[in-house]
C-alpha positions as a Markdown table, in Angstrom:
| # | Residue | x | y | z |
|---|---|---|---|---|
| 1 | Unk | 0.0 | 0.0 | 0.0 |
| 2 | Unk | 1.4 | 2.9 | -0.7 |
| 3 | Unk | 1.6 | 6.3 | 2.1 |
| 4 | Unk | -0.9 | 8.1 | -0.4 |
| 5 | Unk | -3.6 | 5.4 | -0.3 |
| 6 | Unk | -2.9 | 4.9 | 4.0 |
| 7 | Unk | -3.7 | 8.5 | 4.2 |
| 8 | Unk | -6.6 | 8.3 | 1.4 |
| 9 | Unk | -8.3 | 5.5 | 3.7 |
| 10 | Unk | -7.3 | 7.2 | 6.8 |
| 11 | Unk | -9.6 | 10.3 | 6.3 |
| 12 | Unk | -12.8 | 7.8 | 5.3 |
| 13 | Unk | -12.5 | 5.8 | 8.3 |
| 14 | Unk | -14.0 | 7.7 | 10.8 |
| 15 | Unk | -17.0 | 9.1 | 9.0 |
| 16 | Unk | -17.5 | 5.7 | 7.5 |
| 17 | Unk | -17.9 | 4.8 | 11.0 |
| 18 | Unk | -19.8 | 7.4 | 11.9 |
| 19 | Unk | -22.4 | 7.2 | 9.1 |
| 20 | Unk | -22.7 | 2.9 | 10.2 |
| 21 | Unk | -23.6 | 4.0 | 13.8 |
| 22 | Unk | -26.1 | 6.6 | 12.0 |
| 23 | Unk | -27.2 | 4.5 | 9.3 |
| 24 | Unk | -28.2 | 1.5 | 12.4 |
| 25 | Unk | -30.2 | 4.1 | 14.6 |
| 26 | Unk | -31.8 | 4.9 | 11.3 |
| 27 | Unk | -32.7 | 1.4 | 10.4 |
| 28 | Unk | -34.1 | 0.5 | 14.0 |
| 29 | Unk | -36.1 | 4.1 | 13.2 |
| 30 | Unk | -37.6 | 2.6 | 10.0 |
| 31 | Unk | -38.1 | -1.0 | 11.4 |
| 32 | Unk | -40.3 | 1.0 | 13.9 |
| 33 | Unk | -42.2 | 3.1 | 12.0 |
| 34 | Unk | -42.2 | 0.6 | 8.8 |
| 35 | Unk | -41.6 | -2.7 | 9.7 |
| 36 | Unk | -39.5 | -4.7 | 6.9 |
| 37 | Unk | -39.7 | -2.3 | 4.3 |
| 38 | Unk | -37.8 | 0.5 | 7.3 |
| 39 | Unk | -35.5 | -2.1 | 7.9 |
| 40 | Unk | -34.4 | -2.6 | 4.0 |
| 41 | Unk | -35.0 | 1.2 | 3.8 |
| 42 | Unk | -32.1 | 2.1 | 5.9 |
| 43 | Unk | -29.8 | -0.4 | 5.0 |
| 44 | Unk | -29.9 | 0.8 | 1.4 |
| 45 | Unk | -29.8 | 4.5 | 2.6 |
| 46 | Unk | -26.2 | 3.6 | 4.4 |
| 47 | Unk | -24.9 | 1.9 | 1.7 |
| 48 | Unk | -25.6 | 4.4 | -1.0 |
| 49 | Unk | -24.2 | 6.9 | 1.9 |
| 50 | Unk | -21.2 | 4.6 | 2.0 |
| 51 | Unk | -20.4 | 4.5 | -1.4 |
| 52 | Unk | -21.2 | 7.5 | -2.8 |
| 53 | Unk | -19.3 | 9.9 | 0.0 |
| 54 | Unk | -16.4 | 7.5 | 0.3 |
| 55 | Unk | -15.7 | 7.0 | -3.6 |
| 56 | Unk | -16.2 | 11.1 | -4.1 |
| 57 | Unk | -13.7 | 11.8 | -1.4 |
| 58 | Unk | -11.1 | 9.5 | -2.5 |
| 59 | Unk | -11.8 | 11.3 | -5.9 |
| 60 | Unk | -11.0 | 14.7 | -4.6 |
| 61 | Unk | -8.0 | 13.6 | -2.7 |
| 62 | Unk | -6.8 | 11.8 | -5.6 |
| 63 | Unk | -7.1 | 15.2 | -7.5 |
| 64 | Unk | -6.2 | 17.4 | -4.3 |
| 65 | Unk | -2.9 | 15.6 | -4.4 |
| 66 | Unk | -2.2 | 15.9 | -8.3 |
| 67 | Unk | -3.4 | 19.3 | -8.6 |
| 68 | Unk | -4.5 | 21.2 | -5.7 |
| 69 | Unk | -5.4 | 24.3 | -7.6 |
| 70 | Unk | -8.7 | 22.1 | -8.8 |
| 71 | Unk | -9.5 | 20.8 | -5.1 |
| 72 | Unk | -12.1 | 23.1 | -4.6 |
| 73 | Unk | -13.9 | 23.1 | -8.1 |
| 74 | Unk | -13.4 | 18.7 | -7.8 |
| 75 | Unk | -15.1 | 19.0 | -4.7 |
| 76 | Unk | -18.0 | 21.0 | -5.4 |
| 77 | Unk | -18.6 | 19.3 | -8.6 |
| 78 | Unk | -18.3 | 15.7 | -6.9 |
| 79 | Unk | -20.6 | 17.1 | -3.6 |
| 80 | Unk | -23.1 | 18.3 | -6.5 |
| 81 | Unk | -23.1 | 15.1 | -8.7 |
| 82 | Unk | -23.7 | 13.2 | -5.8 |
| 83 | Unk | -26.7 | 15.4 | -4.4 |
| 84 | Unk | -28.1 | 14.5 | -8.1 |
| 85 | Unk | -27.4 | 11.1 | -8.1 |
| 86 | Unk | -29.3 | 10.9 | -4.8 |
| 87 | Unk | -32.3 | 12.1 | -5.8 |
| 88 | Unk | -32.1 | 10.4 | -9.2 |
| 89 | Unk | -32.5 | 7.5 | -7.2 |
| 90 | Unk | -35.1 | 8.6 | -4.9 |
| 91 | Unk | -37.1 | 9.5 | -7.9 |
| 92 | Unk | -36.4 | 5.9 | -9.6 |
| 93 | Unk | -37.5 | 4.2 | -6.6 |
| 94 | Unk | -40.3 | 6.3 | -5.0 |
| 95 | Unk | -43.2 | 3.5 | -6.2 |
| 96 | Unk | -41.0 | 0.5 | -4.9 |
| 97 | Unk | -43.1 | -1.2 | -2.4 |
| 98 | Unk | -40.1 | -3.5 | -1.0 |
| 99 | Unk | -38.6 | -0.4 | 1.1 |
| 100 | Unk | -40.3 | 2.4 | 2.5 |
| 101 | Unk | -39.4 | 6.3 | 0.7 |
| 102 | Unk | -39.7 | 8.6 | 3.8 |
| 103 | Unk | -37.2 | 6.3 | 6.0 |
| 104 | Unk | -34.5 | 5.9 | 3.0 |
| 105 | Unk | -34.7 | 9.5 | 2.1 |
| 106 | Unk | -34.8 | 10.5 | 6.4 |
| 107 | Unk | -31.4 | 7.6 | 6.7 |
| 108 | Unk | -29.8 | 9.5 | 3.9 |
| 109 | Unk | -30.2 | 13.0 | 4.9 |
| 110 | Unk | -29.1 | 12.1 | 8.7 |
| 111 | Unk | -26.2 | 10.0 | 7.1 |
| 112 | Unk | -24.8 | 12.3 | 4.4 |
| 113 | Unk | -24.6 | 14.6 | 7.1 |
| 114 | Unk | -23.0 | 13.0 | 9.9 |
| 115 | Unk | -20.4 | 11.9 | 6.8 |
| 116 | Unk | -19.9 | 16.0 | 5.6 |
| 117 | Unk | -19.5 | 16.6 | 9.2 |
| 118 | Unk | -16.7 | 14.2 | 9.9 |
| 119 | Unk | -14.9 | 14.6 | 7.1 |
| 120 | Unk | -14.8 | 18.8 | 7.7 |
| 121 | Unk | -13.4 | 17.7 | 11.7 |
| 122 | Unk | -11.2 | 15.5 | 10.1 |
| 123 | Unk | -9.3 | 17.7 | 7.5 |
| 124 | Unk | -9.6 | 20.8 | 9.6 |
| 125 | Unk | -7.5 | 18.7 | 12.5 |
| 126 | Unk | -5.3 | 17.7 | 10.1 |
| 127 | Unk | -1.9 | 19.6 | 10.4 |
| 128 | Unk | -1.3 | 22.0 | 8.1 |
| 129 | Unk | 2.4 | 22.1 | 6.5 |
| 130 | Unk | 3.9 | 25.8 | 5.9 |
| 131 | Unk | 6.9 | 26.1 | 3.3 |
| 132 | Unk | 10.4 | 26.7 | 5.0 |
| 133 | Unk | 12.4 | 29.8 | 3.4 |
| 134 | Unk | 15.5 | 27.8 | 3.1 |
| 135 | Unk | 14.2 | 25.6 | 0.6 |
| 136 | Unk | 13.6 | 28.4 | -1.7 |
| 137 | Unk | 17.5 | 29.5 | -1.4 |
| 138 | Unk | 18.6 | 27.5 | -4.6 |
| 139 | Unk | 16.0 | 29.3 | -7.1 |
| 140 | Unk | 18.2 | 32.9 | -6.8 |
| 141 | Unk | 21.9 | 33.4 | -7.0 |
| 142 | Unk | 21.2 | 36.9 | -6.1 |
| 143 | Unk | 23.0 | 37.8 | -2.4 |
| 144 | Unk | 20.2 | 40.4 | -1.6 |
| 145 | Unk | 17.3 | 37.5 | -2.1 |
| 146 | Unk | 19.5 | 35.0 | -0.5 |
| 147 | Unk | 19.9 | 37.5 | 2.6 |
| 148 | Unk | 16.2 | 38.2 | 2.7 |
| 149 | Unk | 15.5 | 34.5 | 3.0 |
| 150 | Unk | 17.9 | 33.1 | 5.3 |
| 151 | Unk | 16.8 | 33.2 | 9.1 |
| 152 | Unk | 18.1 | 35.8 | 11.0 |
| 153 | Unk | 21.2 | 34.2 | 13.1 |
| 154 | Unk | 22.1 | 31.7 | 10.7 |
């Protein structure tokens, strides 16, 4: 496995736990209020949670670490697709009679976000690396830019 991928699976870890423990107090919701149809309900819901949030953020990191200057538009445009693809599939399935609509659509809201929510702790934890002035003193040759970046007292 390579240190990319670690950190990649890292970062999905504890939202992926998070929506589970979500997705179960949802499906014990629908198995109340809908019997078998609340229980397949939810289980769907977290698994379409699951998939779609994880496989978007390991899309964005994929491009954060490529090209960061596209993070941003990657992510907006994955969060977006995946809003649409969401209620592509509520609007395929809203006359299925094996699961019930109000407790799939109720387990994805609560689990998409409990996911948005951990993953925003988790990267604003995350250290953030700053760029040291030394490693800038091989682009200039120039003794007045190499004085302005070395450290005063060394």
């Amino acid at each position: 496995m390579n240190p990319d991928s670690a950190v990649s699976a890292r970062t999905i870890i504890r939202p992926a736990i998070g929506t589970v423990v979500v997705g179960a107090i949802g499906t014990v919701w629908g198995a109340i209020v809908a019997g078998t149809p609340g229980v397949v309900a939810g289980i769907m819901a977290t698994v379409v949670v699951l998939v779609f949030f994880a496989l978007g953020q390991l899309a964005v990191q994929r491009v954060m670490a490529n090209n960061p200057a596209m993070g941003l538009n990657v992510a907006l445009g994955v969060y977006l697709g995946q809003i649409l693809l969401l209620f592509i599939l509520l609007l395929v399935l809203r006359d299925a009679t094996f699961f019930d609509p109000k407790v799939f659509a109720g387990t994805i809201v609560a689990c998409a976000l409990v996911w948005t929510a951990l993953i925003v702790v988790g990267l604003s934890s995350r250290p953030q690396t700053y760029v040291e002035p030394e490693s800038t003193l091989g682009l200039s040759d120039d003794p007045e830019v190499i004085s302005r970046l070395r450290k005063p007292g060394s």
